[in-house]
C-alpha positions in Angstrom: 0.0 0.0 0.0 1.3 3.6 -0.9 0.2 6.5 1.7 0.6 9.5 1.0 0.2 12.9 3.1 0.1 16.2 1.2 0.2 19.3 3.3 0.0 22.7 3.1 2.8 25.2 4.8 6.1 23.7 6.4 7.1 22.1 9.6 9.4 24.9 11.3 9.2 23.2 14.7 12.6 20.7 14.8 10.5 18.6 17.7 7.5 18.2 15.0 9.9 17.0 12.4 11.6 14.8 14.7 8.6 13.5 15.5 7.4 12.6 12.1 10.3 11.4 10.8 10.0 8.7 13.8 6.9 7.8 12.5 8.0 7.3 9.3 10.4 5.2 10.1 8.2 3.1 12.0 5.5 3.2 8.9 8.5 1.9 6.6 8.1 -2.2 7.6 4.1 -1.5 6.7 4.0 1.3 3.6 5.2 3.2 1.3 5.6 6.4 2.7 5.7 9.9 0.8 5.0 13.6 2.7 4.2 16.6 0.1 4.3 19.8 1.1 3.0 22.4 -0.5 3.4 26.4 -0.1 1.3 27.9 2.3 -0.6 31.4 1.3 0.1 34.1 3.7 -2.9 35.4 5.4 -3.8 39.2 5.7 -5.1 40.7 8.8 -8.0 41.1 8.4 -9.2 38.7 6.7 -12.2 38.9 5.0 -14.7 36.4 3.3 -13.0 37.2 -0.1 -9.7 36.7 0.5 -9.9 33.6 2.7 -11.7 32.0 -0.7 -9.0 32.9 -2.8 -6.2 31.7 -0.1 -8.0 28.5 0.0 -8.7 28.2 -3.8 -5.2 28.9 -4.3 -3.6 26.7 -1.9 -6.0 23.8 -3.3 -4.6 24.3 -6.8 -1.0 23.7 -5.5 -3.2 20.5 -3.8 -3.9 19.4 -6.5 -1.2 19.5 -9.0 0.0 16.8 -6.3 -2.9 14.6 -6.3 -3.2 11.8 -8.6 -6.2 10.9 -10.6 -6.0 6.7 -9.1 -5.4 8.0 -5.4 -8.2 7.2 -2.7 -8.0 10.7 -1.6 -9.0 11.2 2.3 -9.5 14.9 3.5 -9.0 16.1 7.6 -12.1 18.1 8.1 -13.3 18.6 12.0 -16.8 18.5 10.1 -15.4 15.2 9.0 -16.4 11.2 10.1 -14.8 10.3 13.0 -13.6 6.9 14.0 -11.9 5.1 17.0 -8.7 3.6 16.8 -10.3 0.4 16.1 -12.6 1.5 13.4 -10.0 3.8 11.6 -7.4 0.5 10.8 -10.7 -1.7 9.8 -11.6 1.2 7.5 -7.8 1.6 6.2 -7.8 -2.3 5.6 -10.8 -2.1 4.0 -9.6 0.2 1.5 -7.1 -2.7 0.8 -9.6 -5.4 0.3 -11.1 -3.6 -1.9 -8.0 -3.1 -3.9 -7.2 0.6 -3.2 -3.0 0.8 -3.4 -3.1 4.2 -2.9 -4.4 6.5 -0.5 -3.7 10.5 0.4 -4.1 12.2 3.4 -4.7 15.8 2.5 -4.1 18.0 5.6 -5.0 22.1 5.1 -3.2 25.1 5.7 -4.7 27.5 8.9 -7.8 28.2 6.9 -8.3 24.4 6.0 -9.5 22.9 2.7 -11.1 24.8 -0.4 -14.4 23.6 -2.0 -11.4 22.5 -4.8 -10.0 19.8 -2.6 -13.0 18.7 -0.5 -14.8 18.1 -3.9 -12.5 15.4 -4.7 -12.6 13.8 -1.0 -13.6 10.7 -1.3 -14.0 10.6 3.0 -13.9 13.3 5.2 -11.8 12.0 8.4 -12.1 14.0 11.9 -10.4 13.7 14.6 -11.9 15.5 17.1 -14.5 18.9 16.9 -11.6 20.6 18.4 -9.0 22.7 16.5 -5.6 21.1 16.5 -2.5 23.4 14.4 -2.2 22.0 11.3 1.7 21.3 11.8 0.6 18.5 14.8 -2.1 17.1 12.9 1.0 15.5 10.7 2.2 13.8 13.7 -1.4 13.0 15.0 -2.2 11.6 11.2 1.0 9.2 11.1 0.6 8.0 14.4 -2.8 7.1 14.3 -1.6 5.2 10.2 1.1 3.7 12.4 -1.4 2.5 14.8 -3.6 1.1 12.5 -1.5 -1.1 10.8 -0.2 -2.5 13.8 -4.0 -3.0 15.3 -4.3 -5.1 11.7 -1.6 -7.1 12.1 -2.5 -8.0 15.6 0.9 -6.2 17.0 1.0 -5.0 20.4 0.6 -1.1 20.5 -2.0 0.2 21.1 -3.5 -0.2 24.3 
């Protein structure tokens, strides 16, 4: 199975990196692993209704130039379905059994995901009605793929 994450906006924080490259690492015995990042829009103060549409528009172009057409794509939204632990690896091998190689995360910038991007979402994943920075939900995202897998495989983890 391929996974791919594609992000807006760079990880700055050395502890988040460190973090994800840990998880990818781990991810590397169970899939093919590949983060994109895209450039993050810089956001005017104030922002208004206008502007945050274009921001987002144009941040889901760069989205999409990354996105391809076979992918089972799989959008962070708080509006999103939310699983347990549990559910989310019986829904990833699933996906699988059903013979999907490839699946993207897409993760948003501040502002989240344009119409452009959560158009072509083929499931809207939440992990909590809460707000999380965008930067974490990376580490969240891979550690919760991590988890998953080894929940599958009946590995011990995740209790």
């Amino acid at each position: 199975m391929r996974v791919t994450v594609l992000a807006v906006g760079k990880i700055k924080e050395s502890y988040l990196r460190e973090a994800i490259g840990e998880y990818a690492k781990r991810l590397g015995r169970y899939c093919k692993l590949a983060i994109t990042e895209v450039a993050d829009e810089k956001t005017p103060d104030p922002l208004g209704a206008a502007a945050k549409s274009l921001i987002l528009e144009k941040e889901g172009e760069r989205l999409l130039r990354h996105l391809p057409k076979d992918a089972y794509v799989i959008t962070l939204q708080i509006e999103g379905r939310q699983y347990t632990s549990e559910g989310f690896s019986q829904m990833m091998s699933s996906l699988a059994v059903q013979g999907v190689s490839h699946i993207v995360f897409i993760i948003g910038g501040s502002l989240g995901l344009g119409k452009n991007i959560t158009g072509r979402s083929d499931l809207a994943l939440s992990f909590s009605q809460m707000t999380y920075p965008h930067q974490l939900m990376r580490v969240i995202l891979l550690e919760q793929i991590y988890r998953g897998y080894r929940i599958a495989g009946g590995e011990p983890y995740h209790k």
